[in-house]
C-alpha positions in Angstrom: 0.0 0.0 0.0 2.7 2.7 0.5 4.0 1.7 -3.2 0.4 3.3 -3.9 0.5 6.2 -1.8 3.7 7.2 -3.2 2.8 6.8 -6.9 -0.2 9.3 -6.2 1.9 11.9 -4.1 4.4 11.7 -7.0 1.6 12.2 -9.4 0.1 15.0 -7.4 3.7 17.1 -7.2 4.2 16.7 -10.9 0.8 17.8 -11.3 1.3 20.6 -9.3 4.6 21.6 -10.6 3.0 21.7 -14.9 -0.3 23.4 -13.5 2.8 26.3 -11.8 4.5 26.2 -15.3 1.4 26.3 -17.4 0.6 29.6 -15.0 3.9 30.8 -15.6 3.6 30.7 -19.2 0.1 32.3 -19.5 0.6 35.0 -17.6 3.9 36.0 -19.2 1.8 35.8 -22.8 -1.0 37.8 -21.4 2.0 40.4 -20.2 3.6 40.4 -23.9 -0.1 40.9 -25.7 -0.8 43.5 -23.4 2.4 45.5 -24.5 1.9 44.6 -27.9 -1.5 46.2 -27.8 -0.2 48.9 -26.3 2.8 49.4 -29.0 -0.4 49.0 -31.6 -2.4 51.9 -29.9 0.8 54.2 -29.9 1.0 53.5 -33.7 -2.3 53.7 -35.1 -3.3 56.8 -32.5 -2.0 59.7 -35.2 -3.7 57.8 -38.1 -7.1 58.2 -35.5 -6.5 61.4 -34.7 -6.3 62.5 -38.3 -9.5 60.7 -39.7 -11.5 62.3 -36.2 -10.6 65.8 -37.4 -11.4 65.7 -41.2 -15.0 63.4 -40.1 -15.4 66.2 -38.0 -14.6 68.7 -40.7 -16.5 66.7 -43.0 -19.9 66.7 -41.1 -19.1 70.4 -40.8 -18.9 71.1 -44.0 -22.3 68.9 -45.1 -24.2 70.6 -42.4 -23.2 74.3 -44.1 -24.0 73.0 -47.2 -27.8 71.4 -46.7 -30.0 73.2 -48.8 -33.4 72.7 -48.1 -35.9 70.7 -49.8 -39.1 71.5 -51.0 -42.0 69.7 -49.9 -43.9 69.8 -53.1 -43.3 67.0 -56.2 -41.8 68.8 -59.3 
């Protein structure tokens, strides 16, 4: 019986020790897509800035233009 009590404490540590390393591993990914995300903002943050101003001028420039519409059917 102690042949059997060791077997599962062995399997239990090296268990334990791949659940540590799986840990390990996922949070260092979830650190390296978070900077990666981050390094993606900084990049595409000019390109968003720029289409934000000229929609903005844009709907601007439609609203100053509207001309009205008359209600009657040619």
């Amino acid at each position: 019986m102690d042949t059997w009590v060791g077997a599962w404490l062995l399997i239990a540590i090296l268990t334990t020790i791949l659940a540590i390393a799986v840990l390990v591993a996922l949070v260092r990914h979830v650190l390296v897509v978070g900077r990666t995300v981050r390094q993606f903002q900084d990049a595409i943050r000019p390109m968003l800035d720029e289409v934000t101003r000229q929609s903005s001028r844009a709907s601007q420039r439609a609203s100053r233009a509207r001309v009205p519409r008359s209600r009657g059917r040619p």
